[in-house]
C-alpha positions in Angstrom: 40.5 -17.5 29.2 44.3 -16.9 29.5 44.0 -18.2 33.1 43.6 -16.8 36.5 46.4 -15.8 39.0 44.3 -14.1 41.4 47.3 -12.6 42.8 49.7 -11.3 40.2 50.6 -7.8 39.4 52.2 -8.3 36.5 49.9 -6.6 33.8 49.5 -9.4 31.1 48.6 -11.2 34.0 46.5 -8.7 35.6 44.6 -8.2 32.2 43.7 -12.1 31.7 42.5 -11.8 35.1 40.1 -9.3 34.4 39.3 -11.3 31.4 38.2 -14.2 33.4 36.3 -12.0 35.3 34.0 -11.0 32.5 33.9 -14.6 31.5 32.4 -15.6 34.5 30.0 -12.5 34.7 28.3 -13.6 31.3 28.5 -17.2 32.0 24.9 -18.8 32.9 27.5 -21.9 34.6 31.2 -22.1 35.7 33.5 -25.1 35.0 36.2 -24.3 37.4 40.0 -26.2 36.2 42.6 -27.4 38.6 45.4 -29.4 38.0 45.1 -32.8 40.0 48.9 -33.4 39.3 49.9 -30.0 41.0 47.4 -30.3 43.4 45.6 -27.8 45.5 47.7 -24.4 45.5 46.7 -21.3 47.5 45.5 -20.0 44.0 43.4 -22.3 43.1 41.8 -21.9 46.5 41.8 -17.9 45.5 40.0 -18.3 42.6 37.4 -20.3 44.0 36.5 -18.2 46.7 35.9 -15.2 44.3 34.1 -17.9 41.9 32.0 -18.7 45.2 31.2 -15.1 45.4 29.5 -14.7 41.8 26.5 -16.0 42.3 26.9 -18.4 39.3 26.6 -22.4 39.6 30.6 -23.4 40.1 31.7 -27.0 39.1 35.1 -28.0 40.1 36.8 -30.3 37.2 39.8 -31.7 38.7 41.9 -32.6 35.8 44.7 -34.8 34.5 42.8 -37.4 36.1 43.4 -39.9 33.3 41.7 -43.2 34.9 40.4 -44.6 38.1 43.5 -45.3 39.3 45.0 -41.5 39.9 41.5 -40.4 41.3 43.3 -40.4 44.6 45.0 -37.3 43.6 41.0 -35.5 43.9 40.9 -35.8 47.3 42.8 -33.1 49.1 40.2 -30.6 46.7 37.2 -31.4 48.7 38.9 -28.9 51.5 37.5 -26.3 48.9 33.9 -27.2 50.6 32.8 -28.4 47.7 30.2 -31.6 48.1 30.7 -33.3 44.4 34.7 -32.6 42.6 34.5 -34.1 38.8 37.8 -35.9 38.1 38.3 -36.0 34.5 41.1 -36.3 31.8 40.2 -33.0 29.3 42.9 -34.6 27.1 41.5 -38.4 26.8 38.0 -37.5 27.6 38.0 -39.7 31.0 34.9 -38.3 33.2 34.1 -35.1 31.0 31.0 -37.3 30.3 30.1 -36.6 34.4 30.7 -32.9 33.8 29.0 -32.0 31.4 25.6 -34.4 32.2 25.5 -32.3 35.6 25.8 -29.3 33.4 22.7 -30.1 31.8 21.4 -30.9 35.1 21.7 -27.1 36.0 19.8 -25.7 32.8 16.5 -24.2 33.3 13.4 -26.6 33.8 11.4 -27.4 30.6 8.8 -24.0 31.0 12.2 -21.0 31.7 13.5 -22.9 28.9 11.1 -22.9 25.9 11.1 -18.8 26.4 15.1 -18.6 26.7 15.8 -21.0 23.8 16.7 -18.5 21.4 19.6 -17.6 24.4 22.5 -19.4 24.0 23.8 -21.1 27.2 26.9 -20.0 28.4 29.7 -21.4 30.0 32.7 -20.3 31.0 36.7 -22.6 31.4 38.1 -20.6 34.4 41.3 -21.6 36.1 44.8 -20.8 36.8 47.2 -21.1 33.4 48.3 -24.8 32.0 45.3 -26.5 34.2 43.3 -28.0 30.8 40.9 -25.2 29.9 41.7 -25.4 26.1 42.2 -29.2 25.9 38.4 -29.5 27.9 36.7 -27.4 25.3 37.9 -29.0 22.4 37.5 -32.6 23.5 33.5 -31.1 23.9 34.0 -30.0 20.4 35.3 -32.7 18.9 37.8 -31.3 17.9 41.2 -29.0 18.2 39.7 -25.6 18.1 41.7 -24.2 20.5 45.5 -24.3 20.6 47.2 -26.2 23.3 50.2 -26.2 24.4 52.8 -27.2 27.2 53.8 -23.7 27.7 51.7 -21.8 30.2 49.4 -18.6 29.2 49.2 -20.2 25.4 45.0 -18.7 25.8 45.9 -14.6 26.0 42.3 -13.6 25.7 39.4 -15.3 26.4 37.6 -16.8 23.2 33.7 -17.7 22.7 32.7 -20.8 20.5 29.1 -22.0 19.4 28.2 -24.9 19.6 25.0 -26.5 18.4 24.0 -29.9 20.3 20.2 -31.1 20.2 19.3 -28.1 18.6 20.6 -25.7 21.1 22.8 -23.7 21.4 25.8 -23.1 24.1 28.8 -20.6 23.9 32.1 -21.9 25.8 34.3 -19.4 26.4 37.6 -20.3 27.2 
């Protein structure tokens, strides 16, 4: 999605929030993006309280996290009341492995899943503008599907990719 300012009036602004919105209503799981380097804004904590409120599996990806070293910068995230925060670098691919094993974890046990494999899994990249959503969906691609940029609200509409891995299937929306 184009991001998510819970708070804004302005109506390009107002209309990617409603975007999001849809997003995480046909999402089966939530990957919810915040920016370790900006930390934890009264936005983020916004967005995760509606996000809280959906009903869906929520997993907080605390990016530009680009080692071991800067995972200091997760802490202060945890005040969301969130037990398990998955620092990661969407850009060099540092933790996403974490992310997206426990969203695997959260699929449907073997029996729900045999009768809803023709269902794709969805998955939706919510979070305020310029926190990674893009640059986490193409490094699970493989490659640069989505256009990234430095300049925030690059994403204006939200935009579905398949994706085929072992035979199933999963639509990201971003």
């Amino acid at each position: 999605t184009g991001g998510f300012e819970p708070l804004a009036e302005d109506s390009l602004l107002s209309q990617m929030r409603e975007q999001a919105m849809i997003a995480v209503e046909e999402a089966d799981i939530v990957v919810f993006i915040v920016d370790a380097l900006e930390g934890l804004t009264p936005g983020d904590q916004e967005v995760f309280n509606m996000l809280r409120r959906s009903d869906k599996p929520v997993l907080v990806a605390v990016n530009k996290v680009d080692g071991p070293e800067h995972e200091d910068l997760v802490h202060e995230f945890y005040s969301l009341g969130i037990e398990t925060l998955y620092p990661l670098s969407a850009a060099h691919g540092y933790g996403v492995s974490d992310l997206l094993q426990s969203t695997i974890n959260l699929l449907p046990e073997e029996p729900e899943f045999i009768k809803t494999q023709d269902q794709p899994v969805r998955l939706a990249a919510i979070g305020r503008p310029n926190v990674g959503k893009s640059s986490l969906i193409n490094y699970i691609l493989g490659e640069n599907r989505m256009l990234v940029n430095d300049s925030p609200g690059t994403t204006r509409d939200s935009v579905d990719t398949a994706v085929t891995i072992q035979g199933r299937t999963y639509v990201l929306t971003d």
